[in-house]
N, C-alpha and C positions, 0 to 999 in steps of 0.2 A: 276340814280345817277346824281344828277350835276357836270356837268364838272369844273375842275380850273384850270384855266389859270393864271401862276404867270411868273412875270419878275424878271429877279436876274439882276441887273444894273451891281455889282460887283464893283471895283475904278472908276466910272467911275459916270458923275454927280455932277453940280455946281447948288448953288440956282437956274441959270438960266434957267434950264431943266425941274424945276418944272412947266412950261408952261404945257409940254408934256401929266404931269397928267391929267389936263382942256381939256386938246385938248381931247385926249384917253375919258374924262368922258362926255364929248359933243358928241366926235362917237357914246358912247355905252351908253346913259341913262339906259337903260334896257336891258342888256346882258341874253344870253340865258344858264351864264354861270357866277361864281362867278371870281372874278378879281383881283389881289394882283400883287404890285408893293414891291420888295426888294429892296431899295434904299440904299446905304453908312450910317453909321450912323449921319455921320453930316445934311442929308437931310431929317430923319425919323422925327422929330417935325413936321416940317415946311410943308414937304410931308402930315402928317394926317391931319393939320389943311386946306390946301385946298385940301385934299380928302372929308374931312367934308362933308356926305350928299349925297354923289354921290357913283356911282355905284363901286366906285375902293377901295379897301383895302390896308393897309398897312402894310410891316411886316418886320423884318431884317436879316441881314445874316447870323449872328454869336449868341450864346449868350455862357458865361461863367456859370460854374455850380453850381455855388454858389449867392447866392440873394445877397451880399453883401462882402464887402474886401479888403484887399491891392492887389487887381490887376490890375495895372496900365495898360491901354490904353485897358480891356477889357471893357466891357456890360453885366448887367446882364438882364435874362429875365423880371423881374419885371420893369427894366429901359425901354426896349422894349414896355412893357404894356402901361407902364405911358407915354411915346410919343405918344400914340398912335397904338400903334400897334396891331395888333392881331393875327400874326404869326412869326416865325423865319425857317429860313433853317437851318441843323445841319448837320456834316458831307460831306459838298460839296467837291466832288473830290479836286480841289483847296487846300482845310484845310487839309483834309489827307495828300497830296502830301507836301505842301508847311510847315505844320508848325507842321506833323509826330502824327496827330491825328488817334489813333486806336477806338474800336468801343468801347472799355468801355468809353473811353473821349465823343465819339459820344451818347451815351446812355445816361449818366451823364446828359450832355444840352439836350436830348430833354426829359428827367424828369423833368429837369428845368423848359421848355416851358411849359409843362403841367402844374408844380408847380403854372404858373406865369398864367396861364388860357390861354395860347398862343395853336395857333394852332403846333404841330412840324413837319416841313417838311422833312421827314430822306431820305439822299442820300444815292444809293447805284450802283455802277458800276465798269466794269473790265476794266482792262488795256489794249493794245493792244496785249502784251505779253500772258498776262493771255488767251485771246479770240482767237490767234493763237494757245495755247497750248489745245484748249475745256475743256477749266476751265472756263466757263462765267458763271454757274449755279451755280457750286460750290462756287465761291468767290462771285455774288451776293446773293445766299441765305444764306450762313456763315456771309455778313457782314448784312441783315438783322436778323438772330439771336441773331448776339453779339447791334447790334445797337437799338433793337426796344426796347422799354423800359418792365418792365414786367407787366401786368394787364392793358394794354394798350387798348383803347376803340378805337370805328371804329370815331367818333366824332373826335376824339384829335392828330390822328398822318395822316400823309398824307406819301407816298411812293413814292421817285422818281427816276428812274433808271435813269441814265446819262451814257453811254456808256463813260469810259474817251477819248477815241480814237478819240472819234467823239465830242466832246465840242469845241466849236471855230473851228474848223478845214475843216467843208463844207462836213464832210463825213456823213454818215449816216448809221446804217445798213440795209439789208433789211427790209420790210416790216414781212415776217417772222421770221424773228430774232427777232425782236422787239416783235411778237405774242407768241412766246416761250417765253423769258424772265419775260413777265407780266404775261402770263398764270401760269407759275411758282410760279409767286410772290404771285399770289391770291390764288393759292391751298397751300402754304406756309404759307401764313398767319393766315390760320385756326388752325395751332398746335401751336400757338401761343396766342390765342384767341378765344374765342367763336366765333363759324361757323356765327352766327349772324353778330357779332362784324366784321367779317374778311369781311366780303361782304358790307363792308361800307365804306371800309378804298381804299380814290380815289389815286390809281395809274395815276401819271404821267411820260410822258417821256422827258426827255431833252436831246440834244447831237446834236446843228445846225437847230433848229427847224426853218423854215421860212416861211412867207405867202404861199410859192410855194408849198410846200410841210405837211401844217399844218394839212389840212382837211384829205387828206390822212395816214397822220399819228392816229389822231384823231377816223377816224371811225374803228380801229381796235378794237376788242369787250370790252378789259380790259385797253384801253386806256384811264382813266379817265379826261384828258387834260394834259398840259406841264408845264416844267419848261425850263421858256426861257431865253437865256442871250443876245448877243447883239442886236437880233431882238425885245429887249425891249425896246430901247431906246428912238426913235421915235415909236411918235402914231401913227404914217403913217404906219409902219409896223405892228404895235402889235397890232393896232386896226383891223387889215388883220386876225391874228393871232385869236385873239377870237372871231372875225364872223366864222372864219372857226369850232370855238367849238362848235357853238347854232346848 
């Protein structure tokens, strides 16, 4: 399975960052691993058209679940498309936490993304709470249930565990933890889908990914690449980050 390697930028990224993409697509003319950059929405146009051609993709952070509307200061996936894009993240810790998205809202958008021929990238992670109490199975296979859309193809949705605890924070869980989690995620994903289907669909982890630690993370068997946040933002880093995927 090819690995993916995606950057979530988050608030973060002025036109002038868009060097970074050139930079990163000059590293890695031919990565041994597919490449997507989630940039702000103000940056997604402007981002595809000097991705144009090169080995890096482009995709967004949010989408709303309807193509079209009076929803002031959203995006719909279709707008995503028409930038450029070819993927969206749905459900990022972040959106649940910050703006009280449950997993029908989460489900809803990445139907959408599919709707919109986007790739949909579904978050799924416990709390620290949750992960102190040995609820981390439970509350990530329940929020993959309620979140993954229904008749979902291994092609169209991606899986990303983000442990919340460890996002930003420099923490990590162990190596085994991480091996539990995803081993779960992929026997999971079979009652949900064709056995076929479920063996297609690439699990990534995020939660402090960095060059020091990328490969390692990486070569864990169900580890299908990352979803990375601040160590996206320089190619000096993230170009670190997906050598460690080839």
């Amino acid at each position: 399975m090819r690995p993916l390697v995606a950057g979530n930028w988050k608030m973060n990224g002025l036109r002038a960052a868009l060097s970074e993409v050139t930079t990163l697509a000059q590293m890695h003319p031919t990565p041994s691993c597919d490449v997507l950059i989630c940039p702000p929405a103000t940056l997604l146009a402007p981002m595809a058209e000097v991705a144009a051609g090169t080995s890096v993709a482009v995709g967004g952070q949010d989408c709303h679940a309807a193509a079209s509307g009076a929803h002031t200061g959203d995006i719909a996936a279709e707008m995503i498309a028409d930038a450029g894009g070819t993927a969206v993240i749905v459900g990022h810790s972040e959106r649940r936490a910050d703006h009280g998205e449950d997993d029908a809202t989460v489900r809803a958008k990445a139907e959408a993304a599919i709707r919109a021929g986007l790739t949909a990238i579904i978050c799924v992670g416990e709390t620290e709470a949750e992960r102190d109490a040995g609820r981390t199975l439970d509350v990530v296979l329940g929020q993959l249930a309620g979140s993954l859309p229904e008749g979902s193809l291994g092609a169209s949705v991606v899986i990303a565990y983000e442990p919340v605890w460890a996002i930003g924070t420099g923490r990590v869980p162990e190596l085994s933890d991480i091996t539990e989690v995803h081993d779960a995620l992929r026997a999971d994903l079979a009652k949900h889908m064709p056995e076929a289907e479920a063996a297609l669909v690439r699990l990534l982890y995020g939660g402090s990914v960095k060059p020091g630690n990328a490969a390692e993370i990486f070569g864990i068997e169900n580890v299908n690449g990352g979803l990375v946040g601040g160590a996206s933002l320089k190619a000096s880093d993230f170009g670190q980050i997906v050598a460690a995927a080839g």
